[in-house]
C-alpha positions as CSV (number, residue, x, y, z in Angstrom):
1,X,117.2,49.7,59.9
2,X,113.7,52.0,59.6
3,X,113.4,54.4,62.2
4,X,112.6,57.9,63.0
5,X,115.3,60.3,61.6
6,X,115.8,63.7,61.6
7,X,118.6,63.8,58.6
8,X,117.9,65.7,55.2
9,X,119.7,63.5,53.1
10,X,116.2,61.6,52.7
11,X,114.2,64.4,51.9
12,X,114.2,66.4,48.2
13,X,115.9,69.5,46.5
14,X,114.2,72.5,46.5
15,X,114.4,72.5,42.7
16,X,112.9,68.8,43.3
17,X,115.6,66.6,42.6
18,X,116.6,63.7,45.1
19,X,119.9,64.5,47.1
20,X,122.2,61.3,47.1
21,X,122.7,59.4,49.9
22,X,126.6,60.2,50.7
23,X,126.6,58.4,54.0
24,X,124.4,55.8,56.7
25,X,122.3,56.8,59.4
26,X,123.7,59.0,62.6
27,X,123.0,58.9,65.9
28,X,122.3,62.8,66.1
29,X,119.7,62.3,63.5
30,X,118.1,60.0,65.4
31,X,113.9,61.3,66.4
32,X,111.9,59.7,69.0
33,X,107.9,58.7,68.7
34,X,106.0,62.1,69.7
35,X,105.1,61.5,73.6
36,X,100.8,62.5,72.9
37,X,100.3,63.3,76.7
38,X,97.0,62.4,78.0
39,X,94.7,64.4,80.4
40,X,94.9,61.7,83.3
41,X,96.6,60.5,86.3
42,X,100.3,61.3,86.4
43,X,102.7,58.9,84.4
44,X,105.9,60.2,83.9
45,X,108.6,58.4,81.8
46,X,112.4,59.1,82.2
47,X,114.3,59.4,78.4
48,X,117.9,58.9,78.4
49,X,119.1,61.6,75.4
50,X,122.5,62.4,74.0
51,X,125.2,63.5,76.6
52,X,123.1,61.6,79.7
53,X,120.7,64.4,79.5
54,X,117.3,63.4,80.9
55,X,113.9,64.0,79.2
56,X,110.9,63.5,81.1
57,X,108.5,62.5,78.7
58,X,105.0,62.9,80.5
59,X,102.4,59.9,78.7
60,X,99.4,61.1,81.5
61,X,99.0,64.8,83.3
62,X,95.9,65.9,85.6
63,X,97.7,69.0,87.0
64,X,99.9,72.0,86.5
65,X,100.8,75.4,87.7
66,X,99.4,78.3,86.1
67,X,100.1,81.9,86.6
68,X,97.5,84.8,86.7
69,X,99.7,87.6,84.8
70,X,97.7,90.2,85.7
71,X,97.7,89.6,89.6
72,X,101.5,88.5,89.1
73,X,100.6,85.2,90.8
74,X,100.7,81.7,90.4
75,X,99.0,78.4,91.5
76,X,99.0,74.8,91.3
77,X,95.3,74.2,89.7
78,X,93.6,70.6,88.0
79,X,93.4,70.5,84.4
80,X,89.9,69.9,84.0
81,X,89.2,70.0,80.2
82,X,91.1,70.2,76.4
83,X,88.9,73.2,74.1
84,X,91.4,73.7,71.8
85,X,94.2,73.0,69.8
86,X,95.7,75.4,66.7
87,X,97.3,72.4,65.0
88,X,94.5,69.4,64.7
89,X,90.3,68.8,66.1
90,X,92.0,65.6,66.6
91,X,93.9,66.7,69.5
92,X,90.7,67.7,71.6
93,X,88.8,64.9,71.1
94,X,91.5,62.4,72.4
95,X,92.1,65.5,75.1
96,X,96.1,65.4,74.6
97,X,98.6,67.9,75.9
98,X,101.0,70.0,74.1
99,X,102.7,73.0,74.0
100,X,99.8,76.1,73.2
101,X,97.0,74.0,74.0
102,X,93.8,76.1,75.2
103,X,92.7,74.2,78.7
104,X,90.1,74.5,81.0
105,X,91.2,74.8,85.0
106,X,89.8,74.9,87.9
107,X,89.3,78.5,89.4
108,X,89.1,77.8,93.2
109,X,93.0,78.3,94.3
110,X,92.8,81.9,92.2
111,X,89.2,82.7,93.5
112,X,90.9,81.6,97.5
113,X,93.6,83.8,96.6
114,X,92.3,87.0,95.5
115,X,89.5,86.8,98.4
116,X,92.2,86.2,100.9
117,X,94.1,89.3,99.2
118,X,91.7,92.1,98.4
119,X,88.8,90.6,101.1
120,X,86.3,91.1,98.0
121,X,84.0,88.1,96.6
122,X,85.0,86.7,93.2
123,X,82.6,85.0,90.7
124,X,79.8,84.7,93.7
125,X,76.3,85.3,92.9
126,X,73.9,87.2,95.4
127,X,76.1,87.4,98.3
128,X,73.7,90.1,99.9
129,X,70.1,88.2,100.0
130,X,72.3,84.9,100.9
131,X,72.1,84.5,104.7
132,X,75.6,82.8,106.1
133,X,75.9,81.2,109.2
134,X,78.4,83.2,112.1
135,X,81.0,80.1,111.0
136,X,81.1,80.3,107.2
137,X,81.4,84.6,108.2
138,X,84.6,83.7,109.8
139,X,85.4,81.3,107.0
140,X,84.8,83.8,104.2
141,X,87.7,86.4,103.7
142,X,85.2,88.7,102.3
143,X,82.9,88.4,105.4
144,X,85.4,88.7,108.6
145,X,85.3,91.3,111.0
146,X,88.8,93.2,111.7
147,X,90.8,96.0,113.2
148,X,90.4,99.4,112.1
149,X,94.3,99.3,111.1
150,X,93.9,96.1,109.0
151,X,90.9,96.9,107.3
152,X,92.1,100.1,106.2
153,X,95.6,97.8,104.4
154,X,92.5,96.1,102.8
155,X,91.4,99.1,101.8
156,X,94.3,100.5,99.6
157,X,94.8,96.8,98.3
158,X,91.0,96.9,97.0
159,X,91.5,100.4,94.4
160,X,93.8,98.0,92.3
161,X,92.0,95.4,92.6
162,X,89.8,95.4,88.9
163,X,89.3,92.0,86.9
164,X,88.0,91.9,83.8
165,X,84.9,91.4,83.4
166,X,85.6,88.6,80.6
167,X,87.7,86.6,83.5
168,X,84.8,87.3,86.3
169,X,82.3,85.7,84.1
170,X,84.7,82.6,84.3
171,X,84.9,82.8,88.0
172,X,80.9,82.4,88.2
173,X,81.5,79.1,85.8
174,X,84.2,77.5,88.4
175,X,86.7,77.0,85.2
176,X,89.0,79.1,83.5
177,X,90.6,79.2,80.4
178,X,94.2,78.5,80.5
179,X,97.2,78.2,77.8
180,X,100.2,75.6,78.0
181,X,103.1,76.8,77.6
182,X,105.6,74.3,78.9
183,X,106.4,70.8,76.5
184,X,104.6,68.1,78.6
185,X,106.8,65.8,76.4
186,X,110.2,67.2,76.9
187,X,110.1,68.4,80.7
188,X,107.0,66.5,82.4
189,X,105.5,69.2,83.2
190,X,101.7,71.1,81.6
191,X,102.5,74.6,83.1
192,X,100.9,77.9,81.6
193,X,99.0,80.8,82.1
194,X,95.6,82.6,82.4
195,X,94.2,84.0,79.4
196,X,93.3,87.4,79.5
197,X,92.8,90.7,77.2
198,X,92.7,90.3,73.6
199,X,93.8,86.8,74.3
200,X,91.1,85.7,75.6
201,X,88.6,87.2,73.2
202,X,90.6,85.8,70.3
203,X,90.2,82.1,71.6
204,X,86.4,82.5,72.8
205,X,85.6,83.6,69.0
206,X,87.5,80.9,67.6
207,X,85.8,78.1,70.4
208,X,82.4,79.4,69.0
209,X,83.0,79.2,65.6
210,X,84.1,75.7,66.3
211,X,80.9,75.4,68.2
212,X,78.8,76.4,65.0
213,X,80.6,74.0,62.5
């Protein structure tokens, strides 16, 4: 029967002559249909493999945790966009998931986090002329009265607290740009991290050559 195989006896020399066929097909040859994960509501399959391993072949994600390297942290945070994709335009355009896919993500957890951590703003425009209410003051990290003794922990946390400037501009935008680098289609999961540095510089060139095709 036709199927998906992984064997070589199909494929050619490297001089170019065909390999003859010295036996049928094998059940460790056997290859699956690639999963294509979607950006949408969660829909995880179970695959039975070879030894009763399981594969959890994820058809639909919305979500994932990603880690900010730099800050050593790392947060659950909604997938909000596909930008890229090394292998195929194709891939963007029908927004599927795989393994080195540039994302978009939402910045709020990271943007809660590092306010909570460092009591600075992050990505906030005019925080000086905007008047805030005595509530949203005790709301925002950035804005809350304390002790002498706790502010001065603050303190100390806030000289290592840079961000690059790249990353900040982000911030301001809401959305981050984020690499997968988990296999939604073999474990389920769309986890990856924050791009920064030279990273990050080589992925906004390439987005805005794609933009000026």
């Amino acid at each position: 029967t036709m199927g998906i195989s992984r064997d070589k006896w199909h494929k050619r020399r490297k001089t170019g002559g065909r390999m003859n066929q010295i036996r049928g097909k094998r059940k460790f040859e056997m290859g699956r249909p690639p999963a294509n994960t979607k950006l949408g509501h969660k829909r995880i399959h179970r695959v039975r493999t070879r030894g009763g391993n399981l594969k959890l072949r994820a058809l639909r994600l919305d979500t994932g945790n990603f880690s900010w390297a730099s800050e050593g942290i790392a947060h659950k945070s909604r997938i909000i966009d596909v930008v890229y994709n090394a292998t195929n335009n194709e891939m963007v355009r029908t927004k599927t998931l795989t393994k080195n896919t540039i994302v978009q993500i939402d910045a709020a957890p990271f943007r809660q986090w590092y306010e909570a951590h460092y009591a600075l703003p992050l990505g906030r425009k005019n925080i000086t002329e905007k008047k805030y209410t005595e509530e949203e003051k005790a709301e925002l990290p950035f804005l809350k009265k304390r002790s002498q003794k706790t502010q001065r922990k603050f303190n100390d946390r806030q000289k290592t607290s840079f961000v690059d400037p790249a990353v900040n501009e982000q911030f301001v935008a809401g959305k981050l740009y984020a690499c997968v680098s988990s296999r939604p289609g073999k474990c389920g999961r769309s986890d990856g991290y924050i791009l920064e540095g030279q990273e990050l510089q080589f992925y906004v060139k390439k987005l805005k050559a794609k933009k000026g095709k």
